[in-house]
N, C-alpha and C positions, 0 to 999 in steps of 0.2 A: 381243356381236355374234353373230348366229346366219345362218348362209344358209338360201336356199330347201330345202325339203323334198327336191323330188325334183334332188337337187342330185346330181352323183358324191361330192361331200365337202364335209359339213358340219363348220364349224368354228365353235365357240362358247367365247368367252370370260367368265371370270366369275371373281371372288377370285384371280384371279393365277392361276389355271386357264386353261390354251388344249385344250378338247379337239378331236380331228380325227378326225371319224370319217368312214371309208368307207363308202360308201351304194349301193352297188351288189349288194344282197341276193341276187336274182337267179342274177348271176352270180358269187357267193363271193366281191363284194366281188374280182372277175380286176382287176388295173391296166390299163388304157387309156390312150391319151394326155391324154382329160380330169382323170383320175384323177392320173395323172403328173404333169402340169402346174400343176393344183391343190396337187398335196401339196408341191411344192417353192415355189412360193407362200405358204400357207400355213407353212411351215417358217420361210423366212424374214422373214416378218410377223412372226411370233410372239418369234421370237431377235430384234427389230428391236424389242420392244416391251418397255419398260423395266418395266411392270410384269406384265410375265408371267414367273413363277418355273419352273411346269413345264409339260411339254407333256407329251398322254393322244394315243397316236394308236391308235385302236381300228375292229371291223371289226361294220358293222350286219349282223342275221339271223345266220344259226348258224355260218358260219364269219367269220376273222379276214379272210385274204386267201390264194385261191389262187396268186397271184403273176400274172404277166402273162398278160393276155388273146389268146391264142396266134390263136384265130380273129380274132377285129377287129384283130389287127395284119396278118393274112391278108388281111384284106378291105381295110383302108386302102392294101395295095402293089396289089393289082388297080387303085383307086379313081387311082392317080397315070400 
């Protein structure tokens, strides 16, 4: 199973492989709440599926992952 391209997080499974990658190139791959949300999703999908042995969680474009998205979490407290 694979998601949409321009997805925050693609996951794709294959031979007992779950990979998870972060697709937010842009911005280094910063966590957001989509980003967030997905990945704990995905986490336990993955541990929930009896034939998946490992999980690959990796980051699109040149970096891994900045860590959280400082501005968008900026903007979502304005947004409330």
């Amino acid at each position: 199973m694979s998601t949409n391209i321009e997805a925050p997080l693609l996951v794709e499974t294959a031979g007992g492989i779950c990979t998870i990658s972060l697709n937010r190139p842009d911005k280094l791959n910063a966590v957001d709440d989509a980003v967030h949300h997905g990945l704990e999703e995905a986490l336990r999908q993955a541990d929930q599926d009896p034939d998946v042995r490992v999980i690959i969680l990796r980051g699109n474009g040149r970096a891994f992952c900045v860590g959280g998205d400082v501005k968008g979490f900026a903007e979502a407290d304005r947004d409330e």
